[in-house]
C-alpha positions in Angstrom: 0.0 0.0 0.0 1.4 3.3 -0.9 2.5 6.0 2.4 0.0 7.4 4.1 -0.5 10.1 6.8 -3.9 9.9 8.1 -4.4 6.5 8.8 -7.9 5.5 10.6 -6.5 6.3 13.1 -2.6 5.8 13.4 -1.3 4.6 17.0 2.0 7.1 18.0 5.4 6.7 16.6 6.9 5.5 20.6 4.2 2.8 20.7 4.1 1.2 17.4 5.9 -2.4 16.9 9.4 -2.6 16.3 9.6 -6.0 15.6 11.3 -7.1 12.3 9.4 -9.3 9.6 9.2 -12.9 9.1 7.6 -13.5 12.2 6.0 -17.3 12.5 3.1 -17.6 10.2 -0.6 -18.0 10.8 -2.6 -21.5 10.9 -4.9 -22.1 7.7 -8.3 -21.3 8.2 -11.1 -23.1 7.0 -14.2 -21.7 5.2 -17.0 -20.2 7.2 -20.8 -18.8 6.9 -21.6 -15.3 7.3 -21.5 -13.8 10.9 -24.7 -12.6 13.0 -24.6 -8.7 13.6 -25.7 -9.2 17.4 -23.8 -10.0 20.3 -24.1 -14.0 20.9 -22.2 -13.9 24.7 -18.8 -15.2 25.3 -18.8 -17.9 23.0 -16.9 -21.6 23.8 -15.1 -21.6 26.9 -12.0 -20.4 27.5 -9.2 -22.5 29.1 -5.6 -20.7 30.8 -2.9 -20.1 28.1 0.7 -21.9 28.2 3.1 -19.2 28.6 6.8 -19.9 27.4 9.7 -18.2 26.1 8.8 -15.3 23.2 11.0 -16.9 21.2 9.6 -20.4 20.5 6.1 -18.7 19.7 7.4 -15.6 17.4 11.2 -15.7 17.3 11.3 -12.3 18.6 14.0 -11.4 20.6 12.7 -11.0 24.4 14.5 -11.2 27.7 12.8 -14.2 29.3 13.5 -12.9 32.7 10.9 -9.8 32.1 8.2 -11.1 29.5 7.0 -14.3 28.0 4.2 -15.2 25.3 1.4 -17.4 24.9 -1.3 -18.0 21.9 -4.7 -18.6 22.3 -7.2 -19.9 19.9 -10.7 -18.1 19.3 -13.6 -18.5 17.0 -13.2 -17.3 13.3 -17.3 -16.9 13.6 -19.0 -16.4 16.8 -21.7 -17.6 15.5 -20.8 -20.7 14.5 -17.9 -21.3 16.7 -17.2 -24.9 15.4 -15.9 -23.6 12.2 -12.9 -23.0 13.0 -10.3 -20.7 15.0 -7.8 -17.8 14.7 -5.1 -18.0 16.8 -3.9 -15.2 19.0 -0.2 -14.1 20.0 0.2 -12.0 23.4 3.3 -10.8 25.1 3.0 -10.5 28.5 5.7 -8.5 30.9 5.5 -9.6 34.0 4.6 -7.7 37.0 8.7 -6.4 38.5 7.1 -7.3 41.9 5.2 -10.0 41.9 4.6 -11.1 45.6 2.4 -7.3 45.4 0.5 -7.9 41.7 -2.7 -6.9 41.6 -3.9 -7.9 37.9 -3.5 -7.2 34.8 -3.1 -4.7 32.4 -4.2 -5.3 28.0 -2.8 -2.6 26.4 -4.0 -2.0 22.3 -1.3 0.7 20.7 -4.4 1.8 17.8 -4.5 1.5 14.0 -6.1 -0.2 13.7 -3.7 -3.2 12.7 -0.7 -2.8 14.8 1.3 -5.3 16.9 0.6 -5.0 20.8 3.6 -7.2 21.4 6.6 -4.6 21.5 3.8 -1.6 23.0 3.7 -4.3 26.4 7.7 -5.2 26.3 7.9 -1.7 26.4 5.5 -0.2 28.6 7.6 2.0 30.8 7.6 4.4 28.2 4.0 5.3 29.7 3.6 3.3 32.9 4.6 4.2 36.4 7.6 1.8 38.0 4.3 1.3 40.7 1.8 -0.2 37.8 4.6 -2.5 36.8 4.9 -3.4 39.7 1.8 -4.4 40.2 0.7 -5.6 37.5 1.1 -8.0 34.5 1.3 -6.1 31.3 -0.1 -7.8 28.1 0.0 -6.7 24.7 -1.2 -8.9 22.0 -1.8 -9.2 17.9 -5.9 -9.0 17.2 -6.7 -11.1 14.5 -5.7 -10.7 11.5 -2.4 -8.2 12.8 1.3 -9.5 12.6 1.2 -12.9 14.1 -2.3 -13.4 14.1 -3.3 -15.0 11.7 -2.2 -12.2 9.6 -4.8 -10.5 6.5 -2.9 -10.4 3.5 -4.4 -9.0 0.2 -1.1 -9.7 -1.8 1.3 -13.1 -1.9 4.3 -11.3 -2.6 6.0 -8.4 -2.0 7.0 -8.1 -5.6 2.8 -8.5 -6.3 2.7 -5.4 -4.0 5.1 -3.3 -5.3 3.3 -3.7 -8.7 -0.1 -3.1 -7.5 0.9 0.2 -5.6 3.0 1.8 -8.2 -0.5 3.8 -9.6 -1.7 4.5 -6.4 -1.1 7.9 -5.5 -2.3 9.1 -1.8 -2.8 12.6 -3.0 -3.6 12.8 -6.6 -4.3 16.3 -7.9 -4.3 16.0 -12.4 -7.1 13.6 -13.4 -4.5 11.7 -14.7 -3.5 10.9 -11.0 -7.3 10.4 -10.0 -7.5 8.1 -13.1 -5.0 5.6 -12.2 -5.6 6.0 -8.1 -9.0 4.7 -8.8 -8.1 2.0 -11.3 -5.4 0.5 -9.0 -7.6 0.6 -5.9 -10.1 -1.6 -7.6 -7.2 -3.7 -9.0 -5.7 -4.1 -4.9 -9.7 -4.8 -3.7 -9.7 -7.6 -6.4 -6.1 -9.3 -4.8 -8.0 -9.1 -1.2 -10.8 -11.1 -2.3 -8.5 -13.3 -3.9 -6.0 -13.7 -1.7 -7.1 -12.6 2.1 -9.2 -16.0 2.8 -12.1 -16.5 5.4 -10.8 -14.2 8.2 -11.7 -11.2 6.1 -15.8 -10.6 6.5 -15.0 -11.5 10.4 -12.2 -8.6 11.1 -14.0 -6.2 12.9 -13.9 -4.2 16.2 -17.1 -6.3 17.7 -15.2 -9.7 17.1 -12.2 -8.1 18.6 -14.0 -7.0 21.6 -14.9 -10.5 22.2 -11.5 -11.6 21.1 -10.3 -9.2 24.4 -12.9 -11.1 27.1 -11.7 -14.7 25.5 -7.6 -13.3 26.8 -9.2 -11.7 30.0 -10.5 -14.9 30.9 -7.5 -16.8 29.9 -5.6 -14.9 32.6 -7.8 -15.8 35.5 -8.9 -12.0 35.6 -12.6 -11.3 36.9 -12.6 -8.0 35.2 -10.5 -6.5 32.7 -7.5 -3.7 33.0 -7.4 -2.1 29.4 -5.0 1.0 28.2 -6.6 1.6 24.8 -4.4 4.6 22.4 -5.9 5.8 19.3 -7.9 3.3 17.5 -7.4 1.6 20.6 -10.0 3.6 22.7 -12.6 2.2 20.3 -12.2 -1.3 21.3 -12.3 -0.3 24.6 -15.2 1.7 24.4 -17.1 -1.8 22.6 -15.6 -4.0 24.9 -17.2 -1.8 28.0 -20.4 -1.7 26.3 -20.3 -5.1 25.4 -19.6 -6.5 29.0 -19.9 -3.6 31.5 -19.9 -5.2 34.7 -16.7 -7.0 33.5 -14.3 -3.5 33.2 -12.5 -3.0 36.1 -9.9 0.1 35.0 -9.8 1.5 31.5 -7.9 4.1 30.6 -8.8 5.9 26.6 -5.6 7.7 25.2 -6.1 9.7 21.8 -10.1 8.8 21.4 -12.2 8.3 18.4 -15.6 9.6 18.7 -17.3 5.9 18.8 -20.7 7.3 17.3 -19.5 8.8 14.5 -17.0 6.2 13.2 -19.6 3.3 13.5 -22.8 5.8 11.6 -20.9 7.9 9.1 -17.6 6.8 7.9 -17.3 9.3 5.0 -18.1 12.7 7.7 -16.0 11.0 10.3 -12.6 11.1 8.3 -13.6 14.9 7.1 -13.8 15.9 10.9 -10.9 14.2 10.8 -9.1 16.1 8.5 -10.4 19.2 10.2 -9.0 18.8 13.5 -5.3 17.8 11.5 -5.6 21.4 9.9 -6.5 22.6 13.6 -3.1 21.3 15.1 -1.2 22.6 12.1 -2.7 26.1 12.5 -1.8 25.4 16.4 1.8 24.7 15.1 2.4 27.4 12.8 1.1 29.7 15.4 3.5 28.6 18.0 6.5 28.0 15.3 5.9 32.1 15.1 6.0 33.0 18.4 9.2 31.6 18.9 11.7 32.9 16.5 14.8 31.7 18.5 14.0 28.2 18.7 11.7 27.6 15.6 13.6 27.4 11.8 10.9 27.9 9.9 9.7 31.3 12.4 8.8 34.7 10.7 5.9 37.5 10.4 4.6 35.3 7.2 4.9 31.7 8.8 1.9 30.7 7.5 2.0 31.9 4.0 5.4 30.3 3.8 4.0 27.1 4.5 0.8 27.5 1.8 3.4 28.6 -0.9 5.4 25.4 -0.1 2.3 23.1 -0.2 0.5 25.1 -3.2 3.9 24.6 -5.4 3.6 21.3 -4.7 0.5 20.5 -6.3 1.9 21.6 -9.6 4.9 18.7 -9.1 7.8 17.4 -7.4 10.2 19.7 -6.1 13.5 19.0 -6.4 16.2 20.4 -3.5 19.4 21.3 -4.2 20.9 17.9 -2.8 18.8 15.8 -5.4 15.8 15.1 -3.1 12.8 14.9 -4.7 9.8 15.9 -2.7 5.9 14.5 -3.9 2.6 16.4 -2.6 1.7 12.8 -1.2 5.5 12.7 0.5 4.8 16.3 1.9 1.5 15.7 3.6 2.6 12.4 4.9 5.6 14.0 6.7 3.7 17.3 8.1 1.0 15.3 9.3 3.4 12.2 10.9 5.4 14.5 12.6 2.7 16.9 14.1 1.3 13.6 15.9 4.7 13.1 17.5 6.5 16.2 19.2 9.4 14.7 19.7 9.5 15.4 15.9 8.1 19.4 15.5 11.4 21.1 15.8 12.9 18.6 12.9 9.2 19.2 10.6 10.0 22.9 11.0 13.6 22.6 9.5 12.2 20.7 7.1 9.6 23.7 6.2 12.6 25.8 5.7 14.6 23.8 3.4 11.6 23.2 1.4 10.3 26.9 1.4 14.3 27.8 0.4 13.8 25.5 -2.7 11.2 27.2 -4.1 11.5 30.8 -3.5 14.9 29.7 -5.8 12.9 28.9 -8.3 12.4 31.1 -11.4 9.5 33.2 -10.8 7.7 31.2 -14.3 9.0 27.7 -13.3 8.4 25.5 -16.5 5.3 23.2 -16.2 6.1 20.6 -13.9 4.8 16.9 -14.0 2.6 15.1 -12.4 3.4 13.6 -9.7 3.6 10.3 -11.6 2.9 6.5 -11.1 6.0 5.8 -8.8 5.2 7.2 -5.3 6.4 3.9 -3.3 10.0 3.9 -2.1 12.4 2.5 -4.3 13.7 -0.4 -2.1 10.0 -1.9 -2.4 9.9 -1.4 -6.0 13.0 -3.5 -6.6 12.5 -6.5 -4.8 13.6 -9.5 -5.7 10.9 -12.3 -7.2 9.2 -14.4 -4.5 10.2 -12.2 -1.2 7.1 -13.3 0.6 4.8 -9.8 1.5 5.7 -8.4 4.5 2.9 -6.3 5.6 -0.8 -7.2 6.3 -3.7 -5.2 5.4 -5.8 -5.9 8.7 -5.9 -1.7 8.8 -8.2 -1.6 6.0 -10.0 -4.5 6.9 -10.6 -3.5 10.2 -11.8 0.6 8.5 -13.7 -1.1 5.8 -16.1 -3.3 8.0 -16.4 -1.0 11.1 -16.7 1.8 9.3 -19.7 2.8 6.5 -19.0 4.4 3.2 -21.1 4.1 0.2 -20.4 1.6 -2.6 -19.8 4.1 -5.4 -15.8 4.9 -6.1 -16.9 8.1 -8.5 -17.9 9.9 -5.3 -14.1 10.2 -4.1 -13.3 12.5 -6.4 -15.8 14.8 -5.8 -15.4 14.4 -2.3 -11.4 14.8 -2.4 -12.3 18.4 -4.2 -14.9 19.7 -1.8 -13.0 18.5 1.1 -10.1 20.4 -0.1 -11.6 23.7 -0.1 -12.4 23.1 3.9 -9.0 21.1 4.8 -6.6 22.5 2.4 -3.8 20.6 3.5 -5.2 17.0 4.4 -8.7 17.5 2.9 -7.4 15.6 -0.4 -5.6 12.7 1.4 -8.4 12.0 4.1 -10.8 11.2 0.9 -8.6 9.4 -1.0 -7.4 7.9 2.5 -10.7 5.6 2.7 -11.1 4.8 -1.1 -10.5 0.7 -1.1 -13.8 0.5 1.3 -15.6 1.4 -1.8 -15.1 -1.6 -3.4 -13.5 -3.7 -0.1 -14.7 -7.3 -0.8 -16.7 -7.9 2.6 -19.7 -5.1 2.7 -20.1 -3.5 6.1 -23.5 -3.9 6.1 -23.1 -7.8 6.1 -20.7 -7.7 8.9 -20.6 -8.4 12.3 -20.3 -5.3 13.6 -21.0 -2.5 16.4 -22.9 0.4 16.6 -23.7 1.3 20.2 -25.3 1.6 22.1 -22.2 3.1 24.0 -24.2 4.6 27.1 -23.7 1.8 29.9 -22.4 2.6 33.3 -19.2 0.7 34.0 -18.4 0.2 37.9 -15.6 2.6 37.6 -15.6 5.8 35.8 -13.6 5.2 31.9 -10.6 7.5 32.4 -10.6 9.4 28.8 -7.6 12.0 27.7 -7.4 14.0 24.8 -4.6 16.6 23.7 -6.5 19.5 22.5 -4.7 19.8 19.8 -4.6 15.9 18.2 -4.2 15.8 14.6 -5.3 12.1 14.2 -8.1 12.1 16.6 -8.9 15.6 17.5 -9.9 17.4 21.0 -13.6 17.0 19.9 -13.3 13.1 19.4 -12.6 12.6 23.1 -15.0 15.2 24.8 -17.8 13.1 22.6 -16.2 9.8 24.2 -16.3 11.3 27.5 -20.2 12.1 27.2 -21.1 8.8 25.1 -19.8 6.6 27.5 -21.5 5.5 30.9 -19.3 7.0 33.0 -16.5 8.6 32.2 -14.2 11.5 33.2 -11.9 13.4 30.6 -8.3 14.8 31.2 -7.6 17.4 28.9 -3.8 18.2 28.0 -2.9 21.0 25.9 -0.6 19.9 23.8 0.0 19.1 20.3 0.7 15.5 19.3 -1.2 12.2 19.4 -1.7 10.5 22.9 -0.2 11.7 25.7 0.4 9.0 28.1 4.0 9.3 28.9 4.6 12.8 27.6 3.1 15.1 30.6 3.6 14.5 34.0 0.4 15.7 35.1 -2.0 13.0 33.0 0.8 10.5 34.2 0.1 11.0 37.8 -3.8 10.6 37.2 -3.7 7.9 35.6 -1.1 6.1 37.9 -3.6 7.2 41.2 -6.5 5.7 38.8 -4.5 2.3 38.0 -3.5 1.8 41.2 -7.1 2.1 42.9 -5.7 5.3 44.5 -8.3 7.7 43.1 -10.7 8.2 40.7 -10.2 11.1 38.2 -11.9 14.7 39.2 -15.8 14.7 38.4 -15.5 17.6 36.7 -12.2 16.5 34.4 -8.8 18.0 35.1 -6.6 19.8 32.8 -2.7 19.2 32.1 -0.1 20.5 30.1 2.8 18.8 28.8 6.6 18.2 29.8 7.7 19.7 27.1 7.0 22.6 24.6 6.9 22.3 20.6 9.6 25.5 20.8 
């Protein structure tokens, strides 16, 4: 699949898997029936998990002493259970203290599609030394993802590189448009080929259930969930789905749960809204800080139209050979404005690119389009046979959860009209969600959820949002915090995606909140992060 920026929704940069490829491969599933859209209860019993060394299950390279993994086996179908299974890989880090654990923790990093394994191995990048402590800390692969069972449209990575080539993320000429929409029909066709019987049962409702089969596996009377980005949604189904059974959950970087599962199409324009919001946010605070900021000045913001406006005409060339796409551009502002580790390296960016082209003649010749090569050039010259290293569980996961109409001639008009509102990502977020036009599985035949989301849990739902999120914007959480049961919101004003780990104040919350300590403020608290963009 070709780079993308706003993905539906992306987990942060510090939480997503570092694992290399070729991890063990999935079991061959057998054909089964269409699902039932209504929740059937917890399906066939679960039995405890095996845990052994990492390595004998995935080959990944773990410390035994800290973590160790298990797979457990769930139904393809919930509604026909005996049709066979998927199996599912966690990681689980083991409480530091054990003779003082308490439970344990699932943590889901968001995508959706991305590996829980490293996010758990890792979790002191946003957990207290006291949760660890305390707790066992389990990430794991939802089916379909990594090393469950994983959803491939292609059987090659040469077959991929061949079917992207066309697709560009942000086609402008109708030449662009053209071949976008041919090749998306063309990589829709290789799912139905090639993705097998998991694909009409990868949804957010069968992962929910997926989540109570591993709770109960670990012994746990109620579940301990940290849910970031896309993440927050299964944790928002799962505590509708079972209420009584959530004992802490905390939401990080929140969809807005009634939007996503009604409207797919006005969901990812909000989305693209509140990404033009934090780049507004960014620009604003790039030019009140002139000593720290590169790309600072009185005209900050025209700067950064004239850079994205000359794009759309063609590549841009920089004076050390680097050629610079409109798709590569929008992928790169909106990547690094979800991860602020990364503003003060975008905005030196911004200047070297807004150097290039005030060096152009003032008449530059006609520039190309941005042609049918837009994926990197070590994928387009693999060798024959090198077995596909991605899955496309993302789109799966989009497509079924999410509903868009069946008609791909509507993207362009959308991508046009959304442009004029989101001039920056309006384009991208259209073309973002094109394959579901034609995805192979309907959404309205799935098993899927779509609320309510409005029962009381035992504990309030701890929700935090960064009011200025460019994946899953301010407005996404406050509707999470008044959908849900009971909830209470922590808002942290800071630009970036998530924020578990990256302000003290939230930190502390949610630590006093794990640790049965106390409950977030009634009324919602408000942070502010550790560090500054400039």
């Amino acid at each position: 699949m070709p780079p993308r920026a706003l993905r539906l929704p992306r987990p942060p940069r510090r939480l997503r898997t570092a694992f290399a490829a070729g991890l063990c491969a999935a079991v061959l599933l057998q054909p089964t029936a269409a699902a039932t859209p209504r929740e059937n209860g917890s399906g066939t019993p679960s039995t405890a998990v095996r845990w052994q060394e990492c390595r004998a299950i995935v080959g990944i390279p773990v410390d035994p002493a800290v973590a160790d993994c298990a797979v457990h086996h769930v139904p393809r179908d919930y509604a026909r259970p005996a049709e066979g299974t998927v199996p599912l890989v966690m990681l689980r880090r083991r409480a530091s203290d054990p003779a003082r654990r308490t439970g344990t923790l699932f943590v889901n990093p968001g995508g959706p599609g991305t590996s829980g394994l490293h996010t758990a191995y890792r979790a002191e990048r946003f957990l207290d030394p006291e949760v660890l402590a305390r707790h066992d800390v389990i990430g794991f692969d939802p089916r379909g993802v990594n090393t469950s069972a994983a959803l491939k449209c292609y059987l090659s990575q040469e077959d991929y590189a061949a079917g992207a080539a066309d697709r560009v993320p942000v086609p402008v000429a109708d030449s662009e448009i053209a071949r976008t929409l041919r090749a998306t029909a063309a990589y829709t066709d290789a799912c139905a080929r090639n993705a097998g019987p998991l694909l009409p049962h990868a949804t957010t409702l069968n992962a929910a259930r997926d989540l109570d089969q591993l709770r109960r596996s670990t012994g746990d009377e109620r579940l301990g969930y940290i849910g970031f980005s896309y993440g927050t949604l299964l944790g928002a189904t799962y505590a509708n789905l079972y209420p009584d059974r959530v004992g802490s959950m905390v939401l990080d970087g929140n969809v807005d749960p009634v939007l996503r599962s009604s409207d797919g199409l006005e969901y990812d324009r909000r989305r693209a809204a509140g990404t033009e919001l934090a780049l507004a946010e960014y620009l604003r605070r790039c030019a009140a800080a002139p000593a720290v900021c590169p790309f600072a000045g009185s005209d900050t913001r025209q700067k950064f139209d004239r850079i994205r406006d000359r794009l759309r005409t063609g590549p841009l060339t920089l004076p050390d050979g680097t050629t610079t796409t409109l798709s590569r551009f929008t992928a790169k502002v909106a990547d690094s404005l979800a991860t602020p580790s990364r503003h003060t390296e975008l905005a030196g960016t911004l200047a070297e690119l807004h150097q290039a082209v005030a060096a152009e003649p003032a008449a530059p010749a006609a520039q190309a389009s941005e042609g049918a090569r837009v994926i990197e050039a070590a994928e387009a010259s693999v060798q024959a046979g090198t077995p596909y290293r991605r899955d496309d569980s993302e789109t799966a996961y989009n497509c079924l959860d999410k509903p868009y109409p069946p008609t791909p001639a509507l993207w362009p008009v959308l991508a046009a009209h959304w442009e004029g509102q989101s001039p920056t990502f309006g384009r991208m977020a259209a073309f973002e969600s094109l394959p579901c036009a034609t995805w192979p599985a309907r959404w309205w035949q799935a098993d899927r959820y779509a609320g309510p989301w409005s029962r009381p849990t035992p504990r309030p739902v701890l929700v935090i949002g960064n009011r200025y999120d460019p994946t899953t914007r301010y407005r996404f959480a406050e509707r999470m915090a008044t959908v849900l049961g009971s909830a209470r919101l922590v808002s942290v004003d800071m630009i970036g995606h998530t924020a578990l780990g990256l302000s003290r104040c939230a930190d502390a919350i949610t630590t006093d909140y794990l640790l049965g300590r106390a409950d977030p403020p009634p009324g919602g608290a408000e942070c502010r992060p550790d560090t500054e963009s400039f």
